[in-house]
Every structure is written in structure tokens, then in C-alpha cells.
N, C-alpha and C positions, 0 to 999 in steps of 0.2 A: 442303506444306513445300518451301519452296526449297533448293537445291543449293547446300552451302559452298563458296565461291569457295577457290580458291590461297591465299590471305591468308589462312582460318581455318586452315587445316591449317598454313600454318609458325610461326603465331600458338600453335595446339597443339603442335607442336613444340617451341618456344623457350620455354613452358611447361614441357610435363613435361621438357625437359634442364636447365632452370634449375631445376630443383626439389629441389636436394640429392642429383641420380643418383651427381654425380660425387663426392660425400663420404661416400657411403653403401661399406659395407666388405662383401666376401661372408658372408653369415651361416656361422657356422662346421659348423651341420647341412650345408652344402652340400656342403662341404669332402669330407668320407663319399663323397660318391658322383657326386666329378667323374668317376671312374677309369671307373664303369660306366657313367652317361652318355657320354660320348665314346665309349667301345666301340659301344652301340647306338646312337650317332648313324651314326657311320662306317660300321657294317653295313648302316643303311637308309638312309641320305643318299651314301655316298660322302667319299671326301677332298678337299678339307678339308669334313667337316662341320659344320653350322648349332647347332652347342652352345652358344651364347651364346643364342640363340632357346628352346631350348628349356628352355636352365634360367630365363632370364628367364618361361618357361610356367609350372616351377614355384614357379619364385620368387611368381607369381601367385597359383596356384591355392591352393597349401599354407603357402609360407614353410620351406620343407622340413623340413614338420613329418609324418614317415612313421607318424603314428598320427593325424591330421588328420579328424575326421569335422564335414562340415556341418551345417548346422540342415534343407538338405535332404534329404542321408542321403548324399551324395559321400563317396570313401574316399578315404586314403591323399595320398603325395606329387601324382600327378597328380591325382586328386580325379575318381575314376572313380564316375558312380552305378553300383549293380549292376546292372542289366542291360545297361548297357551294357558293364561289366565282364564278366560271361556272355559276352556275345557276342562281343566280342573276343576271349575265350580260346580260345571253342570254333571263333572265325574262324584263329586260329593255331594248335592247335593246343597246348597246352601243359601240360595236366592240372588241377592245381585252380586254380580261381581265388582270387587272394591278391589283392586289394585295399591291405591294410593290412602285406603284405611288400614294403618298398623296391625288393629287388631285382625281384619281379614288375611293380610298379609303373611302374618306370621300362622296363623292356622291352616294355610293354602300352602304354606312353603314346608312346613314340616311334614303335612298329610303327603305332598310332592314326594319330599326325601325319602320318607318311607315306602311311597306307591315305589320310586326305582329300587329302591333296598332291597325290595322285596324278589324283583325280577334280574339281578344280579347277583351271580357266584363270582366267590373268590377261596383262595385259599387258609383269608382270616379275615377278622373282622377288619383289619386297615385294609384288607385288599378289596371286600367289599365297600366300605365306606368311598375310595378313591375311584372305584366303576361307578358306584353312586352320584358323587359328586359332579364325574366326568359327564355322568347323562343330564346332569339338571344344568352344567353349562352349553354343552355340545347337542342334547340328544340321544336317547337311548339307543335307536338305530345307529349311530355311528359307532358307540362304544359295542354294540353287537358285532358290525362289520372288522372295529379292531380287533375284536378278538377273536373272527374268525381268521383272519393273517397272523395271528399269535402263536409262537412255540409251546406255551404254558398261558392261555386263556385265560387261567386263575389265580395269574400273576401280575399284580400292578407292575410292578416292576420290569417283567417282560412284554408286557400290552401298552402300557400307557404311549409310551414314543411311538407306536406306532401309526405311518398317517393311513387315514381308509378312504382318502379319497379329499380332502378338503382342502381349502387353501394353506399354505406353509404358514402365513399370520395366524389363523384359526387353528392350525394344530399347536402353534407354540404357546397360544392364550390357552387351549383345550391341558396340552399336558403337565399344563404350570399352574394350573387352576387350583384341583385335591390336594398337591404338596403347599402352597403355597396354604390351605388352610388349614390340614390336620398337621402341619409341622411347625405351622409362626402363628397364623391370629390362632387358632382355639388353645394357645397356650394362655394368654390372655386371660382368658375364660377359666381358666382349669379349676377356681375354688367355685364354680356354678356348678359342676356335677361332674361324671367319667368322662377321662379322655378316653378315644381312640386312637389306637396307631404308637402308644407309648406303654 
């Protein structure tokens, strides 16, 4: 498979912004729990935190619907499977694990975001942000393996399309994932705090 030139991606771009982002209104679930989003964004990102990213995350995952369960057994706003839920709890530290409690939820899923932030290089902050993203849908370990098949590693752009190994469904959900939320939902979002990626 050949490597999308510059032109697919702003071609995607002018796509998903021309797609009704900007007429689209915050869903009013969200409304609840900008106050606590912003609080753990800023605790684990710093000021000004990336709250626009991350509610555009769950603007994805859930629709900020905090009783949200998948057909694959994902919970809650962020859409934590359970063991991944397990582990993250027991990786911070927190007592029971609440999936399907908001406010658990949302402090489990930015602590997440940050835990991959932190163990992925990119070239800028959007490159990182889109390795990030890519591991809290796919897995860290895959986005590792992609980017060891990568010309430029530290290229969203040159790593994302590529598969490491997964089914063609899963990679097209995996590469459509990070575009689909730092270029259309966290625009949504943009008067809650900085975007990335813009």
C-alpha cells in the first residue's frame, strides 16, 4: 500500500470541517462535566490544557452517554473495556473500579491519555496527540509495531495507514480514529480550552 501524499490528508481535512462541525452544537450531556474535565485535564496536562481533544475523545467514544456500554463490552463515557479499566485503576491507585461512574470515568480516561502521551514520540504535538489516541483505541503495542514498519516513526502521517498486523476493519477504525477527533469533534469543544493539531 502506498503512502497518502499531502493532498489526501488536506483533501481529509476540508472533508471532515466541511462536514457540519461547525453547525453541530455541544451536546448538552456534556455540558455536566465540562467543570470536571478541565479540572483533570489541567492536573495532567498543565495550563492551558488540551480539553477540546479530549472531549472531542469523548464526544467519540460515548456521545457523553455515562451509562454507554458497547456490543464489545466498553463502559461508560470514555468506553474503558474492563481490563483495561482493572488496570488502570490498580495502575493509579484509586479503590473500586467504576467504569459506568462519570466522574471515575473521566479521571481514568485523562490519567490513560496522559499515561500513552507520555510513552509516545512524535514529531509535534498533533503527531504525538494522534500516537496517543491511536493507542487508547488500538493499543500501545500496535502503534509501537506501526511504527516500527514506518519510514518517519515520528510521523502521523507516515505511520498511521500503516497495518502491524490487525484485521483490515480494525485498522480502518484504528487510522480514522485520531483524525476523526482532533480535526471534527474537539472543534466542538475549541471555547473549553487549546486545541491541538490547529
Amino acid at each position: 500500500m502506498s503512502r497518502p501524499g499531502i493532498g489526501h490528508w488536506v483533501a481529509c481535512a476540508i472533508a471532515l470541517l466541511c462536514g457540519n462541525v461547525m453547525a453541530q452544537a455541544i451536546p448538552a450531556a456534556a455540558l455536566q462535566y465540562r467543570a470536571q474535565l478541565t479540572r483533570e485535564a489541567q492536573f495532567r496536562f498543565g495550563i492551558p490544557a488540551p480539553v477540546p481533544a479530549i472531549a472531542g475523545q469523548i464526544h467519540q467514544e460515548s456521545l457523553w452517554r455515562a451509562q454507554a456500554v458497547s456490543r464489545t463490552g466498553a463502559l461508560g463515557l470514555m468506553q474503558f473495556m474492563p481490563a483495561t479499566a482493572k488496570w488502570a485503576n490498580e495502575a493509579a491507585a484509586w479503590g473500586a473500579v467504576e467504569p459506568l461512574n462519570p466522574t471515575w470515568s473521566i479521571r481514568a480516561g485523562v490519567w490513560y491519555d496522559r499515561w500513552l502521551y507520555d510513552r509516545v514520540k512524535g514529531h509535534t504535538e498533533c503527531d504525538r496527540w494522534n500516537f496517543a489516541l491511536s493507542s487508547y483505541n488500538g493499543g500501545l503495542g500496535w502503534t509501537n509495531r506501526r511504527k516500527a514498519r514506518s519510514p518517519d516513526p515520528l510521523s502521523w502521517q507516515a505511520t498511521g495507514f500503516i497495518n502491524p498486523g490487525i484485521l483490515a476493519s480494525n485498522q480502518h477504525e484504528n487510522e480514522t480514529y485520531s483524525p476523526k477527533i482532533l480535526l471534527k469533534h474537539q472543534l466542538i469543544y475549541s471555547s473549553w480550552g487549546r486545541t491541538v493539531c490547529h
